[in-house]
C-alpha positions as CSV (number, residue, x, y, z in Angstrom):
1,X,-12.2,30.5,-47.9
2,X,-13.2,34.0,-46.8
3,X,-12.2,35.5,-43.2
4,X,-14.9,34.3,-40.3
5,X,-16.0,37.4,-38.6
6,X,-14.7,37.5,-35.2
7,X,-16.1,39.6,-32.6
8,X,-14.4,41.5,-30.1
9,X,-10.9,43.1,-31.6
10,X,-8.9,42.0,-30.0
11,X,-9.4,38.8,-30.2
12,X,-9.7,36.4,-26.8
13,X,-6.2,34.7,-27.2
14,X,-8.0,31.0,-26.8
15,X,-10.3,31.1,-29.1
16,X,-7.6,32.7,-31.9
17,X,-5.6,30.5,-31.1
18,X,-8.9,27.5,-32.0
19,X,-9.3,29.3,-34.9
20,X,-6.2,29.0,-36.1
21,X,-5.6,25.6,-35.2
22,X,-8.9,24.6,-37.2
23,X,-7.7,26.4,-40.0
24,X,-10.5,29.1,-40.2
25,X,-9.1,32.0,-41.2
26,X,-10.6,35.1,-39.1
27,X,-10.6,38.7,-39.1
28,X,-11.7,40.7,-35.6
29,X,-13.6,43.5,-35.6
30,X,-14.8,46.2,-32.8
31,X,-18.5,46.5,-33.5
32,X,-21.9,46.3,-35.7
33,X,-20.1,49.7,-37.7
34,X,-16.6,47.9,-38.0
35,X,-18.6,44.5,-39.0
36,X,-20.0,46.3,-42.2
37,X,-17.0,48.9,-43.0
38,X,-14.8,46.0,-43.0
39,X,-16.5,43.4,-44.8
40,X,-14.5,41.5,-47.8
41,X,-15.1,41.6,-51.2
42,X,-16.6,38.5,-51.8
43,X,-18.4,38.8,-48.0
44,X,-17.5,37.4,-44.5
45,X,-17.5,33.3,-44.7
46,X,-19.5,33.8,-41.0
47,X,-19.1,35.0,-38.0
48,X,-18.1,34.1,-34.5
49,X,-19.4,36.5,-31.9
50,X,-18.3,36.7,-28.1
51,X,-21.4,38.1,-25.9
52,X,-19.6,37.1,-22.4
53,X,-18.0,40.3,-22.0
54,X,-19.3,42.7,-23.8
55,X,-23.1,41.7,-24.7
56,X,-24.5,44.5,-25.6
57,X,-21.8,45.5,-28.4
58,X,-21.9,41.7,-29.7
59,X,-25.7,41.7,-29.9
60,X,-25.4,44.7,-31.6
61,X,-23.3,43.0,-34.1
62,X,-25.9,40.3,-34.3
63,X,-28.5,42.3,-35.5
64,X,-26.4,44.2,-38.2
65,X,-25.4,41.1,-39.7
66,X,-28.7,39.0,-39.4
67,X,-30.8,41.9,-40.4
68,X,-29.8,42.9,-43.9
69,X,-31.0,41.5,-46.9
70,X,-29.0,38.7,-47.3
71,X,-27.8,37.6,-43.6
72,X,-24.8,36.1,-42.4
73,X,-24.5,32.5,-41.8
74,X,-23.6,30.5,-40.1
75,X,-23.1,32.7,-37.0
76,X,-21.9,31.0,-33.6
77,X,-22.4,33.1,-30.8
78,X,-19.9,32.3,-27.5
79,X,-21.7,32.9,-23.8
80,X,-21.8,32.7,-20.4
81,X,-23.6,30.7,-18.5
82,X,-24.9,33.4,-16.9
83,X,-26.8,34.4,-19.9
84,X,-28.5,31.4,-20.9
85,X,-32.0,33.0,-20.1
86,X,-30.8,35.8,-22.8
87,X,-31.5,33.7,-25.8
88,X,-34.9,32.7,-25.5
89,X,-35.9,36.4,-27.2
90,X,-32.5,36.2,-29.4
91,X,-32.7,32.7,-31.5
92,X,-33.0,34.5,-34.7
93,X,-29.4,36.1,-34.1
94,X,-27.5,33.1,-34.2
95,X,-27.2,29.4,-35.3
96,X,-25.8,27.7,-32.5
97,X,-24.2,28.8,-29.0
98,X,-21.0,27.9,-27.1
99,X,-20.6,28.3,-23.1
100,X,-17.6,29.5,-22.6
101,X,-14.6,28.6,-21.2
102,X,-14.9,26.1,-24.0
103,X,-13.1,23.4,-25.0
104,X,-11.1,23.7,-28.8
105,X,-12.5,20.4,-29.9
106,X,-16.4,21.5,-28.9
107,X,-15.8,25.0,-30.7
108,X,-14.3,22.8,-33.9
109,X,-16.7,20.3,-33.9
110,X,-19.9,23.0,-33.7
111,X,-17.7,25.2,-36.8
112,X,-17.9,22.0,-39.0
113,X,-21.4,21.0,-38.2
114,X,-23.0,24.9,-39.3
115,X,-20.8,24.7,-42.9
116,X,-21.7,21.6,-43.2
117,X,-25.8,22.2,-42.4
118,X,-25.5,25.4,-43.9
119,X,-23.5,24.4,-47.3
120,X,-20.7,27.5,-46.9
121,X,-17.2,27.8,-46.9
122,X,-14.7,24.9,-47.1
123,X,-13.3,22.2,-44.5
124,X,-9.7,23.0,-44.2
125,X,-7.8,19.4,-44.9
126,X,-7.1,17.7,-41.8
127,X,-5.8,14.6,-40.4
128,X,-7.2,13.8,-37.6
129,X,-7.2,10.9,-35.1
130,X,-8.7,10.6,-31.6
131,X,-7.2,13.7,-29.9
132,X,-4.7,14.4,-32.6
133,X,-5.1,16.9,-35.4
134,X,-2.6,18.0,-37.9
135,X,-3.7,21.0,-40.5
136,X,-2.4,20.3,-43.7
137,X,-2.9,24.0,-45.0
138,X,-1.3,25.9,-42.0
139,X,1.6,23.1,-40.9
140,X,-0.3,23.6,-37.3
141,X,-1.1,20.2,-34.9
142,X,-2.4,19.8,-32.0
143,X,-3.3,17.3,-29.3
144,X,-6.2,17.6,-27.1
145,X,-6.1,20.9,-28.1
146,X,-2.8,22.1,-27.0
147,X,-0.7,23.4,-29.7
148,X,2.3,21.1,-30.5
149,X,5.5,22.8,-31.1
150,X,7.3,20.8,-34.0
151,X,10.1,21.2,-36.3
152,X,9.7,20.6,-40.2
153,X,10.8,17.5,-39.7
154,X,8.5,16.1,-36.7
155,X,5.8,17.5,-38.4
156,X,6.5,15.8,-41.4
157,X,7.2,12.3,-39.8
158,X,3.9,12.6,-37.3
159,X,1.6,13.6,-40.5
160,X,3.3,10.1,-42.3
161,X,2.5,8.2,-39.4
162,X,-1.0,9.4,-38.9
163,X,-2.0,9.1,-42.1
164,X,-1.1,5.5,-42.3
165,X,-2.5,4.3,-38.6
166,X,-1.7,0.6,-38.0
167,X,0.8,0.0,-40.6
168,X,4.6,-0.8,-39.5
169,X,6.9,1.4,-41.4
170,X,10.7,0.2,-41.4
171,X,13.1,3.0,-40.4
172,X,14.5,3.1,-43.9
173,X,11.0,3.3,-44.9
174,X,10.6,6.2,-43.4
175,X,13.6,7.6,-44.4
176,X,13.0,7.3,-47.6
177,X,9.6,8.7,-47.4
178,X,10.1,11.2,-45.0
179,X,13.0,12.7,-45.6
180,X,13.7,11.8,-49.3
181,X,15.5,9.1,-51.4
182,X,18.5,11.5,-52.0
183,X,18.6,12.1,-47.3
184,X,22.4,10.1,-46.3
185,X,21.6,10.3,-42.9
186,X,21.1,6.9,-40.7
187,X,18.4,5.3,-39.4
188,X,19.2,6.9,-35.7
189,X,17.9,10.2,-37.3
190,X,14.4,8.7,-37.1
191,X,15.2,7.1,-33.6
192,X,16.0,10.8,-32.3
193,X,13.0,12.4,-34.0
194,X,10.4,9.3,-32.8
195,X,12.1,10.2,-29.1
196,X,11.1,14.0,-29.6
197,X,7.8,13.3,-31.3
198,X,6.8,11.7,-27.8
199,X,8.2,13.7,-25.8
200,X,6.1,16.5,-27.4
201,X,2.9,14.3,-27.4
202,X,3.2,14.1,-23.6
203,X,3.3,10.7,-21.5
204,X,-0.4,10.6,-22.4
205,X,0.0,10.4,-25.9
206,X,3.4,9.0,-26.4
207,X,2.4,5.4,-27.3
208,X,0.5,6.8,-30.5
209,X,3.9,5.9,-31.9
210,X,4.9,2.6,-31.2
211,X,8.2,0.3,-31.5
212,X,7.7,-2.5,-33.3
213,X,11.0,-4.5,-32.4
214,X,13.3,-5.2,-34.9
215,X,10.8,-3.9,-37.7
216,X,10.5,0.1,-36.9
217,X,7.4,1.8,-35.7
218,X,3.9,2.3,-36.4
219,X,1.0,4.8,-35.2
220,X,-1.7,4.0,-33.5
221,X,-4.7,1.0,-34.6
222,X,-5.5,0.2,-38.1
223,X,-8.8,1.8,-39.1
224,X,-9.9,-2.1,-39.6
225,X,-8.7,-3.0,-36.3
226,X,-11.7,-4.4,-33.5
């Protein structure tokens, strides 16, 4: 997947931060002049474009991009909502809108819908469940949208149990599958790791990861559960 086109440089530390969480990778730039000098081979996979600050540099950016032969889609501009009476004059610069302060889901959710009505780019391979969502391509999860600071290891163990929801794994199971047939550590090395996994998910989330006594643990409901 080509770079999104991110508008201003540098970028506002939350939404990189979304961005890179989502997987999209993104390139900032300063203006409409920077937008076109800086363009990639095989073009910009779209454009995210903050008007809350600066609107009159953004817009500008807009137009470049919407206005050439072949525009840039899907474009997703980020306001205020201050500036809501802006857009009636504006639609044909953008796709969709996001008020800012936004929320990482909202901004991920809206990303997925314009490739998905627009037919460009690709979805980077998630696994997601309710708040949860682990990128498979970047080693990146998140819960709620707050970045989850993991080890290899957790990482490797969460991604196991959320891509099997409602199915009890036996600690030697997961062992096994986890950390590989040849691992000779015990099963309290998946005790210590379940113990920091929760800790990180917060008291909120902690019981995604359930003890199942005597058996070993399991994540969350089965997809067939009520």
């Amino acid at each position: 997947m080509e770079p999104l086109l991110l508008f201003p440089d540098p970028a506002p530390p939350e939404l990189a931060q979304a961005l890179d969480l989502g997987g999209y990778p993104w390139k900032p730039v300063t203006d409409d002049r920077a937008a076109e000098r800086q363009e990639p081979p095989d073009g910009w996979a779209g454009a995210v474009v903050c008007a809350d600050v600066d609107p009159e540099t953004a817009f500008a950016v807009c137009r470049t991009i919407r206005k050439r032969d072949v525009p840039l889609e899907p474009l997703l501009l980020l306001i205020s909502g201050t500036q809501l009476g802006e857009l009636e004059l504006r639609d044909d610069l953008f796709d969709d809108f996001l008020l800012t302060p936004f929320h990482p889901r909202e901004l991920e959710a809206r990303l997925k819908h314009l490739f998905w009505r627009t037919g460009r780019g690709t979805r980077p391979e998630l696994i997601e469940y309710r708040d949860l969502v682990l990128n498979l391509e970047t080693y990146q999860a998140a819960i709620s949208g707050r970045p989850l600071d993991l080890t290899y290891m957790e990482y490797e163990l969460l991604k196991f149990l959320a891509a099997h929801p409602g199915k009890v794994f036996t600690r030697e199971t997961l062992l096994s599958r986890v950390w590989g047939y040849d691992y000779y550590g015990g099963a309290r090395t998946v005790d210590v790791h379940v113990r920091r996994l929760r800790a990180k998910l917060g008291e909120e989330h902690a019981n995604l990861i359930q003890t199942v006594r005597s058996v070993g643990y399991s994540f969350g409901q089965s997809r067939w559960s009520s």
